[in-house]
N, C-alpha and C positions, 0 to 999 in steps of 0.2 A: 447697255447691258441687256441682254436677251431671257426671258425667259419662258420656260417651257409651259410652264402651269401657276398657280396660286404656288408660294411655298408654306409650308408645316408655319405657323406661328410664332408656336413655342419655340422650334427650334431655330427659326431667324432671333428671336429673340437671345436665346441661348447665344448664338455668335456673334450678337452685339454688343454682349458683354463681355467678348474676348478681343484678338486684336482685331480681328477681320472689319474692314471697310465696305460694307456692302453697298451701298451708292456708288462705288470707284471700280469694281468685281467688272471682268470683261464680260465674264456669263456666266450662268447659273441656272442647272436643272436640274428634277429631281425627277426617280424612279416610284410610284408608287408614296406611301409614306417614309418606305426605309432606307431610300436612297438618295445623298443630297449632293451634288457637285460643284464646285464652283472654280474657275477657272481664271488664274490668275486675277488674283483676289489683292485688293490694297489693303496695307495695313497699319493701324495706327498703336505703335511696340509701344507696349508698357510692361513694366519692372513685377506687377503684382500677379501671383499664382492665381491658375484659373481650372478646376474641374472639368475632364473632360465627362459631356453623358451619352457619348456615343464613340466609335468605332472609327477613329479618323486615319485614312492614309493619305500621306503628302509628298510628292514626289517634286523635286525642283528640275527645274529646265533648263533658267539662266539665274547668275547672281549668287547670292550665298544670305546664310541667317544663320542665327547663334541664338540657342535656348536650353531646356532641359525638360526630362521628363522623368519625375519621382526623382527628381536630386540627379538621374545621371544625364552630366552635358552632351549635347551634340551640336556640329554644325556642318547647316548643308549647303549641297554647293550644286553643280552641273551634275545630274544624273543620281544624285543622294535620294535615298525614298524611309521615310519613317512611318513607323506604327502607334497611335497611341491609345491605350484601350481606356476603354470605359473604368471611371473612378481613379483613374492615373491624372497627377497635375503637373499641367505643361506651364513651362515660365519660357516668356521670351526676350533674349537680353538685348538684340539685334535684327534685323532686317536691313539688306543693299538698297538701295537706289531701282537696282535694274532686277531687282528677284521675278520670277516669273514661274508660275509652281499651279499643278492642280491638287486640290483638296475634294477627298471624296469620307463623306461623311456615312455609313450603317449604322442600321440599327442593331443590339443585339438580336432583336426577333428575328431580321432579316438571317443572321450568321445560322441563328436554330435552323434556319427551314436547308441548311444547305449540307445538314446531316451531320449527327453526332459526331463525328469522328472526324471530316474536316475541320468543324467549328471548333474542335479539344485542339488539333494538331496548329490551328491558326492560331488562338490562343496561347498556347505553349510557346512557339517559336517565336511570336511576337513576344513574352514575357521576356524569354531569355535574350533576344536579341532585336531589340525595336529599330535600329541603326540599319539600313543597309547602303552600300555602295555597288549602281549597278553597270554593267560593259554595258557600250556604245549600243548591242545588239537588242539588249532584253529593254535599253530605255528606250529605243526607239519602238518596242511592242508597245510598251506602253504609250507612248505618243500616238502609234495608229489606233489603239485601244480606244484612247479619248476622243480623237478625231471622227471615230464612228458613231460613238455614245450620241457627240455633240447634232451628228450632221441627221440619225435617228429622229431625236428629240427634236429637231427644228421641222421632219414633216408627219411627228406622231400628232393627231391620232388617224390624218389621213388615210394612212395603210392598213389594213386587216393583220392579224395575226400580230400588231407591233406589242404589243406586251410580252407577249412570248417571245417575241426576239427580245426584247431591252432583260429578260429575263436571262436568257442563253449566253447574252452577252457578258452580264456580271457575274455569271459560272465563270465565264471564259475566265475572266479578271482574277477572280480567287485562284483558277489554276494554274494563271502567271506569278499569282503569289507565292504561291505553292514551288514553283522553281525559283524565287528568290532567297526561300525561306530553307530549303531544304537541303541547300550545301552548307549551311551557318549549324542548322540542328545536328546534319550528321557525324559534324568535328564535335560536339557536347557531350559524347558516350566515350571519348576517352580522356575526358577532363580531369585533372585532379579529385582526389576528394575534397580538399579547400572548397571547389567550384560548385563542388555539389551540393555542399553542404549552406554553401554561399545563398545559391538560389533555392533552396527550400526554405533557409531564414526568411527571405525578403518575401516570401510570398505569403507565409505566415504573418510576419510583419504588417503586411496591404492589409491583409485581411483583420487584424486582432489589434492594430495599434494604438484604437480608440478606446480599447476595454482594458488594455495589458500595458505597461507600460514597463514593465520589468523582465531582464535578460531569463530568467529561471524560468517563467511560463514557455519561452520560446524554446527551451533545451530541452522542457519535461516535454515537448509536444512533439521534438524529434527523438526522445528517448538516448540525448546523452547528454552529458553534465555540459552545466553551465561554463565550467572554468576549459572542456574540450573544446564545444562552439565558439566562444569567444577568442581562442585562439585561432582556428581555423578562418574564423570570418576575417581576422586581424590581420593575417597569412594574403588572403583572396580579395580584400576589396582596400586595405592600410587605416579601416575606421574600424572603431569597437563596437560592437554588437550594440551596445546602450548606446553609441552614439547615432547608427542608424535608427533605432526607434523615434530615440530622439528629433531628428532631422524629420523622421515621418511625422510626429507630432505636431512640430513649429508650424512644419509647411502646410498641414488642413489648418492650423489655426490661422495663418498668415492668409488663407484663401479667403476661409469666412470671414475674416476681419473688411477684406478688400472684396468680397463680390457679395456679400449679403446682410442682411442687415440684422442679421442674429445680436443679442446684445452680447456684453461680454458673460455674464452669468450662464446664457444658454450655451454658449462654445464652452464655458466650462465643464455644464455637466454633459455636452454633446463629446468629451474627448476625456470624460472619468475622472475628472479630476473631484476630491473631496468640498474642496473650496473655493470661490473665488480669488483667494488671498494667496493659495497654494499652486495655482494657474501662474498668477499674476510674476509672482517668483519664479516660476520655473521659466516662464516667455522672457521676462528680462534678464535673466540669468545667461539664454539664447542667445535673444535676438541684442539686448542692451537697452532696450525701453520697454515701456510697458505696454500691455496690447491696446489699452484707452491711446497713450501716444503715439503706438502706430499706428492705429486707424487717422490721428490726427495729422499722422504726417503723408499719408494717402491723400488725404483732402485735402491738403496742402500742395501737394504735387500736383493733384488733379485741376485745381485752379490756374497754378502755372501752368499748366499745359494748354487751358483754355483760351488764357491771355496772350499766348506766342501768336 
């Protein structure tokens, strides 16, 4: 495994708590502080939700993987590229044998300096549409994309000017993005209202889940009744407005429970809940145990895993 420079700390850190293998990683470099790459990466899947805090895109090459991100599943395969943005959690159910995929990690800051109106239209298009499937043509851009980055990084800093190129470079990369992103957005302007209505809920939802937990805050905040929204979502996605919130609720408690070591008391009042006793009910009511027994059954698993 190759690397370019010292990497960021915290955020090696941060992906050790996910699935990523970083001992097994073929290579790995990074841009400055907001740019992190790692190129066919090993991975060791596990079942528990993890927070993203940064700006990941991943693109597979060989092999397939099965996950989700904020509850909607995906699975990739030969030429799949997914987005996952900061405070969205990814769950991984699966990884092949033979996967082979680059992951390239931003920062937000990185996204600001690339100008308001890119960074809103990346954002947008990735909300709406984080899935992509791309032709043989645009994935193999991106393969010379990487091949560049990588072969850069192996004789920076010998060269003059190489920031500025590693800089120009990952313009470039956004505006490959930007043609994947931009035939998926341009069909969204004639989408139902269902759809419309769909993806204002949920964004709302990311946003206010922790503090709101009730269908009526979300309909006063698009300004139409709760018993309209709850139709149209029901129409657009086949789950109830409450049971999306819901879903968003479990899954940050189901994170903290398995990546940190909040007690149960603090993930209570961290997701608004009145009581600990009124948490306790609502997570088993979910998930079917309590969030004490699922943390125990986490460490339960974790042990198995250790002992194979």
């Amino acid at each position: 495994m190759a690397h370019s420079e010292k990497l960021n700390q915290e955020r090696l850190e941060s992906l050790q708590m996910s699935n990523f293998d970083l001992s097994r990683t073929e290579w790995m470099g990074q841009v400055g502080n907001d740019v992190l790459i790692l190129h066919n990466p090993h991975f060791n899947v596990n079942w528990e939700p993890y927070r993203m805090k940064y700006v990941l895109v991943a693109v597979c090459n060989e092999g397939s993987g099965f996950g989700a991100v904020n509850l909607r599943s995906f699975r990739l395969h030969k030429n799949s590229l997914l987005i996952v943005l900061p405070s969205q959690i990814i769950q991984s159910y699966e990884v092949s044998e033979d996967f082979k995929g680059t992951f390239i990690l931003f920062s937000e800051r990185y996204l600001s300096r690339l100008g308001q109106g890119d960074a809103y239209l990346f954002y947008k298009n990735a909300e709406q549409a984080p899935f992509y499937q791309l032709d043989e043509g645009t994935a193999a851009a991106f393969r010379s994309y990487i091949d560049l980055l990588h072969k850069l990084l192996q004789i920076r800093p010998a060269k003059p000017n190489m920031e500025e190129a590693l800089q120009l470079l990952n313009r470039l990369f956004f505006l490959m993005m930007g043609w994947v992103t931009h035939a998926t957005a341009a069909g969204n302007d004639a989408q139902l209202r269902e759809n419309e209505v769909m993806l204002q809920f949920l964004q709302l939802v990311k946003q206010h889940y922790r503090e709101h937990h009730e269908v009526a805050f979300y309909a006063d905040k698009m300004n139409i009744s709760a018993k309209y929204m709850t139709t149209l979502i029901k129409k657009a996605s086949g789950k109830s407005a409450l049971q999306w919130i819901e879903d968003y609720v479990i899954l940050d408690a189901k994170a903290q429970l398995s990546s940190t070591v909040n007690t149960i008391q603090e993930i209570t009042f961290d997701l608004n809940f009145p009581s600990q006793s009124l948490f306790g009910r609502y997570f088993k009511r979910a998930v079917g145990m309590s969030p004490t027994e699922y943390r125990a059954s986490l460490r339960v698993y974790q042990i198995a895993k250790q002992e194979q």
